[in-house]
Short mmCIF file of the C-alpha atoms (twelve columns), coordinates in Angstrom:
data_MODEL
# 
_entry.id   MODEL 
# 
loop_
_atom_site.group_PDB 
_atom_site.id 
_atom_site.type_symbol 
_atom_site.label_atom_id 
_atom_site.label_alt_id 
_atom_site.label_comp_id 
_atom_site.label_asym_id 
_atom_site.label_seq_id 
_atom_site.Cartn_x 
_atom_site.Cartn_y 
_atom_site.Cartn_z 
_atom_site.pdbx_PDB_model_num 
ATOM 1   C CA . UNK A 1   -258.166 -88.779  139.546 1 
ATOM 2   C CA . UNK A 2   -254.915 -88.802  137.764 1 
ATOM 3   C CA . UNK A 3   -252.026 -87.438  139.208 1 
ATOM 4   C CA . UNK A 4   -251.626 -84.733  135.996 1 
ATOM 5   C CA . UNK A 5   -254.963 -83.428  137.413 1 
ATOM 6   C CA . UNK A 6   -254.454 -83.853  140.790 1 
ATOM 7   C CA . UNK A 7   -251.002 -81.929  140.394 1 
ATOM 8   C CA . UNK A 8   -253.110 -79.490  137.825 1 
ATOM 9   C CA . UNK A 9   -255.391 -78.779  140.355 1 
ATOM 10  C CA . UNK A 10  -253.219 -78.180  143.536 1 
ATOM 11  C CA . UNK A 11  -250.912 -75.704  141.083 1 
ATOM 12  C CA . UNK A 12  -253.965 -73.831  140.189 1 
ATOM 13  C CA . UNK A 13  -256.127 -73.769  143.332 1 
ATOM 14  C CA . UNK A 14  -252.717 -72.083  145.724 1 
ATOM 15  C CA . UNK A 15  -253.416 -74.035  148.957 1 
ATOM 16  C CA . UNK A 16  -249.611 -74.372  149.099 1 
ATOM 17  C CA . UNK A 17  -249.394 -72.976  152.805 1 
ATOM 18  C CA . UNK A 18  -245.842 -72.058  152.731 1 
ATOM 19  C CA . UNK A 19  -243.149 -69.683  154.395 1 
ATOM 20  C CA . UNK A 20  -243.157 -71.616  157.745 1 
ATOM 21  C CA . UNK A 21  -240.894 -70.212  160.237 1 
ATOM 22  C CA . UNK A 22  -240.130 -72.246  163.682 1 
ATOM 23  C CA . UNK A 23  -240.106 -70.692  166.957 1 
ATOM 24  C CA . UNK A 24  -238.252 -73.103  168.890 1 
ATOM 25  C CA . UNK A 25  -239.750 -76.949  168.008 1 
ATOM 26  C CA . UNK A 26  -243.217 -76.357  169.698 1 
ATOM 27  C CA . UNK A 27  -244.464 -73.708  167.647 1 
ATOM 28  C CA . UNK A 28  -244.154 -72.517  163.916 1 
ATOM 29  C CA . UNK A 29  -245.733 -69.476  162.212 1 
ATOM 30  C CA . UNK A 30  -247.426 -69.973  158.616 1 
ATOM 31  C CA . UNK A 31  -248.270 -67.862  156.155 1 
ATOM 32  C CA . UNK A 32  -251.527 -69.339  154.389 1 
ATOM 33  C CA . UNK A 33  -252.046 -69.228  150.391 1 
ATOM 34  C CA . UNK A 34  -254.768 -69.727  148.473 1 
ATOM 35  C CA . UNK A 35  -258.539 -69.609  149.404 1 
ATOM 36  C CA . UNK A 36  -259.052 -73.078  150.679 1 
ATOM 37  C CA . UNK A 37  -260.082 -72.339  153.926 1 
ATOM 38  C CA . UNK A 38  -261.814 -68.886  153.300 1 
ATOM 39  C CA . UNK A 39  -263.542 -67.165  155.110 1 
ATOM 40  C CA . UNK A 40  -261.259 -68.359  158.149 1 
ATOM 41  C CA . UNK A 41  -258.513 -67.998  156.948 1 
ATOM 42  C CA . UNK A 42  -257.558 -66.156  153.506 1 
ATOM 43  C CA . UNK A 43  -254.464 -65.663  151.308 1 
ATOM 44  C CA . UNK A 44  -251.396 -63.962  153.249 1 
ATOM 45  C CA . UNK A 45  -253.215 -64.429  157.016 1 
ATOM 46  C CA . UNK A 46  -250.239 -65.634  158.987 1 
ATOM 47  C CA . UNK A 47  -251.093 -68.469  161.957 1 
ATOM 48  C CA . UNK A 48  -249.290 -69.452  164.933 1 
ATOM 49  C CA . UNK A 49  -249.031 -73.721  164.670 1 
ATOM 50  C CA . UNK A 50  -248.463 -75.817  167.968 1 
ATOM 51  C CA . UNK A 51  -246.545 -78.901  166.905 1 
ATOM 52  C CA . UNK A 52  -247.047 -81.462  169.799 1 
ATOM 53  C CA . UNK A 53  -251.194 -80.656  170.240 1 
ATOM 54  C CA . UNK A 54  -253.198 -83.762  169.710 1 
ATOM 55  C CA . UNK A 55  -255.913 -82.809  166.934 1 
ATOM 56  C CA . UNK A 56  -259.296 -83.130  167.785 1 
ATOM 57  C CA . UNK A 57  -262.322 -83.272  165.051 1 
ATOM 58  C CA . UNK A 58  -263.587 -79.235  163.991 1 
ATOM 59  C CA . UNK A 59  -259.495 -78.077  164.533 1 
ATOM 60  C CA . UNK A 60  -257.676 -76.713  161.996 1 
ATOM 61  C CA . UNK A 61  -254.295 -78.703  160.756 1 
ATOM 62  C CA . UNK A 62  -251.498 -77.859  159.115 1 
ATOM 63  C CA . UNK A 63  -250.640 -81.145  157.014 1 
ATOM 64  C CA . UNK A 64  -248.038 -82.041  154.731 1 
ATOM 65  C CA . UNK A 65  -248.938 -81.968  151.147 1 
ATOM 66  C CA . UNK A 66  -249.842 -85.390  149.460 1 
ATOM 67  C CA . UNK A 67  -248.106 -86.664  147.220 1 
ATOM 68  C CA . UNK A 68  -249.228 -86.766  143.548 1 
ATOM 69  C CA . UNK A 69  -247.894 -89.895  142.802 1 
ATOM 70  C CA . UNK A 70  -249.110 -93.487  145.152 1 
ATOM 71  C CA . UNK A 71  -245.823 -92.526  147.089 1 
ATOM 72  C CA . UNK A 72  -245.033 -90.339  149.593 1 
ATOM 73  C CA . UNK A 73  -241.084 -88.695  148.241 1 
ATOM 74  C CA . UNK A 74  -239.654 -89.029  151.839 1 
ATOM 75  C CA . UNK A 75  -240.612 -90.352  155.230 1 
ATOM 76  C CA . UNK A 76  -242.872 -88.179  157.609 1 
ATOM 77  C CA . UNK A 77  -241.091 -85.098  159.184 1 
ATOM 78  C CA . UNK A 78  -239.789 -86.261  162.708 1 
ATOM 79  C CA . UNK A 79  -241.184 -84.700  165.804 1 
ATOM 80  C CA . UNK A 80  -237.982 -82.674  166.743 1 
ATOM 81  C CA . UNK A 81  -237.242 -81.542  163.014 1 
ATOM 82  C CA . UNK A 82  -235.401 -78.296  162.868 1 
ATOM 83  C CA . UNK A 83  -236.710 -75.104  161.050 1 
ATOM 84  C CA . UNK A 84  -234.530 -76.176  157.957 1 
ATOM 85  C CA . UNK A 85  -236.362 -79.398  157.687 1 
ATOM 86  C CA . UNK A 86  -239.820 -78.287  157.578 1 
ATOM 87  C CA . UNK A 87  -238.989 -75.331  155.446 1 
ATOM 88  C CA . UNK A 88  -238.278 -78.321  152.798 1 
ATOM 89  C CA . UNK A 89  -241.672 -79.940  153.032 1 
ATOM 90  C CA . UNK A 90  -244.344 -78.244  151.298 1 
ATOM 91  C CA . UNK A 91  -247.786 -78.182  153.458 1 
ATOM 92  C CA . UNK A 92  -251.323 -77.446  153.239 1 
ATOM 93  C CA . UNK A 93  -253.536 -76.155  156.010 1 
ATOM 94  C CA . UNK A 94  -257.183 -77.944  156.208 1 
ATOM 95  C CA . UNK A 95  -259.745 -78.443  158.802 1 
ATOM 96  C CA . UNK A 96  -260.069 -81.912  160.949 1 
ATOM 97  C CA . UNK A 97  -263.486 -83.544  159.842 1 
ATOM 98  C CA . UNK A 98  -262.603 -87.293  160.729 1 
ATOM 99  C CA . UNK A 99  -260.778 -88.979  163.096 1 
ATOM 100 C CA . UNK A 100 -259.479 -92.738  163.009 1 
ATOM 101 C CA . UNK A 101 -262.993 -94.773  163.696 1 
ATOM 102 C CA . UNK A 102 -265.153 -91.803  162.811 1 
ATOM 103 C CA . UNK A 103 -267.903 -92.413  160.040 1 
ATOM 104 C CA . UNK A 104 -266.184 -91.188  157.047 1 
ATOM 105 C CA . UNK A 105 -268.353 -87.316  156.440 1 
ATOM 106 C CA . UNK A 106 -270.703 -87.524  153.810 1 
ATOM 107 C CA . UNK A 107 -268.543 -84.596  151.890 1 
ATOM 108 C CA . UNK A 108 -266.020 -87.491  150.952 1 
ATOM 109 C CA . UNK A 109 -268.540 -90.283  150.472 1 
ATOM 110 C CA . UNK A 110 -269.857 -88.557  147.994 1 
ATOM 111 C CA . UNK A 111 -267.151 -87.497  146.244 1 
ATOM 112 C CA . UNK A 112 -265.134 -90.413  146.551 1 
ATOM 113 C CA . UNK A 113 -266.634 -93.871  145.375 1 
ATOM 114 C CA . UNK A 114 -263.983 -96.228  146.446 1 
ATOM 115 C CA . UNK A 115 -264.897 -95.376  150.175 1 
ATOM 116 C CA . UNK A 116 -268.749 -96.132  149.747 1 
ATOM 117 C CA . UNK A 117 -269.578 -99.388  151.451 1 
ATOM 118 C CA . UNK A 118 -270.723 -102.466 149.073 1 
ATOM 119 C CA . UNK A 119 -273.943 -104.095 150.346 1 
ATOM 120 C CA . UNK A 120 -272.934 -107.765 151.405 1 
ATOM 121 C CA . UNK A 121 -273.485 -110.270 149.209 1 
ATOM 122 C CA . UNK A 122 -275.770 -113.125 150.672 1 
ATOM 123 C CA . UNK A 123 -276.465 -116.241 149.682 1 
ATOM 124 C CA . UNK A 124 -280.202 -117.073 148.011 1 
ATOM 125 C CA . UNK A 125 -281.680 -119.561 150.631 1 
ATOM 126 C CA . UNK A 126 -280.462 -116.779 153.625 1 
ATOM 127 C CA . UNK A 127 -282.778 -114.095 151.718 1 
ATOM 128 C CA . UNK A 128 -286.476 -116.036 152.778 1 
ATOM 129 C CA . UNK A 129 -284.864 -117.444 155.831 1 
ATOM 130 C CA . UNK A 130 -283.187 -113.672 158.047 1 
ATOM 131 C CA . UNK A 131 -283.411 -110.537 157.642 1 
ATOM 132 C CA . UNK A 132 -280.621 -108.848 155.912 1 
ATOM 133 C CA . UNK A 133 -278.449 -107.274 157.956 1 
ATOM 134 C CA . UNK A 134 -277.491 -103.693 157.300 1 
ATOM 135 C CA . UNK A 135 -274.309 -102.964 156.998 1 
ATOM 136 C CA . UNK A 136 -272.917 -99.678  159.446 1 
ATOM 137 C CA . UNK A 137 -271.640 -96.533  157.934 1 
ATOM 138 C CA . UNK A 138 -267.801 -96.709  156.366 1 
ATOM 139 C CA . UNK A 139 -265.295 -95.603  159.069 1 
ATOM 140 C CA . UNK A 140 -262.083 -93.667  159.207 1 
ATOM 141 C CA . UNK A 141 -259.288 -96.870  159.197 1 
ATOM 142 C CA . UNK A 142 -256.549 -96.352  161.923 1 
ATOM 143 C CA . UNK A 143 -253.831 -94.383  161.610 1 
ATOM 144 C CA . UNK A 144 -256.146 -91.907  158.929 1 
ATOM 145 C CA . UNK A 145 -257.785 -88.478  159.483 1 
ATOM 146 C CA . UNK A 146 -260.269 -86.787  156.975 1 
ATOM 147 C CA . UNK A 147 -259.660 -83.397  156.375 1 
ATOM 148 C CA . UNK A 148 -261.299 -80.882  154.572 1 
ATOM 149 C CA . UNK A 149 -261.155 -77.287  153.509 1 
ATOM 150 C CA . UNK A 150 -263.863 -74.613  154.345 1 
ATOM 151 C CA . UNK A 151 -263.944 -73.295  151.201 1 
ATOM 152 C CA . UNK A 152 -265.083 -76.428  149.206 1 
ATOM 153 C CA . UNK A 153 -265.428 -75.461  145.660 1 
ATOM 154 C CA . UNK A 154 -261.875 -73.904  146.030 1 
ATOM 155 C CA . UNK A 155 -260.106 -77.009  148.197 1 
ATOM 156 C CA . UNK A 156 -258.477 -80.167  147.378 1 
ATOM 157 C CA . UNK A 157 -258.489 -82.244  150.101 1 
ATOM 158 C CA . UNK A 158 -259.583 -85.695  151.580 1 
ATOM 159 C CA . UNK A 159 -262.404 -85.532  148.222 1 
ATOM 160 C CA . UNK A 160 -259.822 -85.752  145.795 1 
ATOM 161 C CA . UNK A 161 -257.467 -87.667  148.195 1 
ATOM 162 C CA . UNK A 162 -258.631 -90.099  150.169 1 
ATOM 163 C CA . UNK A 163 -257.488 -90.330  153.921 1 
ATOM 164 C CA . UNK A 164 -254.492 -88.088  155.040 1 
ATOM 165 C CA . UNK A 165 -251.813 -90.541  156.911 1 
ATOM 166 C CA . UNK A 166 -251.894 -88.806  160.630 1 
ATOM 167 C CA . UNK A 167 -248.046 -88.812  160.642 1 
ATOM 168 C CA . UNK A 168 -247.653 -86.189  158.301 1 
ATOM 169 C CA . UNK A 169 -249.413 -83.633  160.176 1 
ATOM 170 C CA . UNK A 170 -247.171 -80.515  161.714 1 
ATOM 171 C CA . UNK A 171 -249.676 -79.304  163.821 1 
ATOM 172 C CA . UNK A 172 -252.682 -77.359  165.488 1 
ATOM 173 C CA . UNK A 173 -253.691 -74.187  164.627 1 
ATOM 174 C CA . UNK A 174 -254.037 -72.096  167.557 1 
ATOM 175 C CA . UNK A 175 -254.917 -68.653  166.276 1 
ATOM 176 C CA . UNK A 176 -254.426 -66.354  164.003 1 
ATOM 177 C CA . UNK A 177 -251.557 -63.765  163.776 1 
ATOM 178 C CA . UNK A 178 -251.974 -59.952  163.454 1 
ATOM 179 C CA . UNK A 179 -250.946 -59.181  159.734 1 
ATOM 180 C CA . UNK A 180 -248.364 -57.105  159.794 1 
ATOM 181 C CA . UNK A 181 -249.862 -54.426  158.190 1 
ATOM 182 C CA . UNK A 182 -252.177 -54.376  160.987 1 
ATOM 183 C CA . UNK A 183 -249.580 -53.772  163.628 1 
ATOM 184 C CA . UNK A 184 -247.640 -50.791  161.429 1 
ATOM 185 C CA . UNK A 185 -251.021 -49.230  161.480 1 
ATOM 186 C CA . UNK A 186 -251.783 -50.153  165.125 1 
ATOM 187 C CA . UNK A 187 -248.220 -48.403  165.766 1 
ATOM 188 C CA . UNK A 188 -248.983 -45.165  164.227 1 
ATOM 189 C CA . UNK A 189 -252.023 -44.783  165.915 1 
ATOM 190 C CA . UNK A 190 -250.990 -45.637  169.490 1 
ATOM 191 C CA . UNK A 191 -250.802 -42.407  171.559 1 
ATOM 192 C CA . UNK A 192 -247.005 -41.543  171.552 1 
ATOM 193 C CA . UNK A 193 -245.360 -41.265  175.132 1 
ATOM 194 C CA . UNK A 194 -244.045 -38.071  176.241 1 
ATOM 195 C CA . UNK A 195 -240.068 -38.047  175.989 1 
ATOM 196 C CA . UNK A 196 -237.613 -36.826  178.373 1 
ATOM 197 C CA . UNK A 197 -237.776 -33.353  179.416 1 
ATOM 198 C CA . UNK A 198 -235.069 -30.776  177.537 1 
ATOM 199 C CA . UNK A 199 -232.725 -29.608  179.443 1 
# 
């Protein structure tokens, strides 16, 4: 893919999951866009990110977006980065489908050529003499996570990609916030305590 579509395609699809907000350097509150993940999680549902969680495969990630070009623009976003720095960064939320030595999912093997294994070349005279030897399903290279979104046909992610460098993730997912919306209407329909007496 080119990066004019590759840039076309994250500019028209919204999965920029911006508006980030830190509370403290363990946790940070997003605000997702786009349909990527639908239905899990749609445009404007806000979730609460843990920063230090170790991913594990089926969790959903909050990543840093790739860069369109073969370089990343800066270096990955320390551990203890303020709320300043990661409002800078623009980043993408996706679910966990690989982890390093993981067969790569068929999802990207199928979209993605370059990670389909070769069959080995072997030499004539070894073909009447052994059995060829099958060669075991690609895997996930250290240091490299496959991630994709829920809502396929709508996502650009680890198809269009390739492996996501595991040092540019910002975190775990760990649920969903209440929109806020939700809680003004919650509000006004909480029973109302009785005030002080008059007197």
């Amino acid at each position: 893919m080119s990066a004019a579509t590759a840039a076309a395609l994250l500019g028209l699809a919204g999965l920029l999951s911006a508006a980030a907000v830190l509370l403290g350097h363990r946790l940070v509150v997003v605000t997702v866009r786009g349909v990527s993940m639908a239905p899990a999680y749609r445009d404007g549902d806000r979730v609460l990110v843990r920063r230090t969680a170790r991913p594990t495969r089926g969790q959903v990630l909050v990543v840093e977006r790739p860069a369109v070009h073969t370089r990343w623009p800066s270096r990955p976003l320390p551990a203890g980065a303020g709320a300043r720095a990661v409002g800078r960064r623009q980043w993408l939320i996706k679910r966990l489908a690989a982890l390093p030595g993981d067969p790569v999912p068929e999802p990207m093997l199928s979209a993605s050529p370059f990670a389909r294994p070769r069959p080995p070349r072997v030499p004539e005279p070894m073909l009447s003499t052994a059995p060829l030897a099958r060669p075991g399903p690609p895997r996930v290279p250290a240091g490299s996570l496959v991630l994709l979104g829920d809502n396929p046909q709508h996502s650009v992610d680890s198809r269009h990609f390739g492996f996501y460098p595991a040092d540019r993730v910002l975190g775990t997912v760990v649920r969903p916030l209440r929109p806020a919306r939700a809680r003004r209407q919650f509000r006004s329909a909480s029973p109302r305590r009785p005030g002080p007496p008059a007197g």
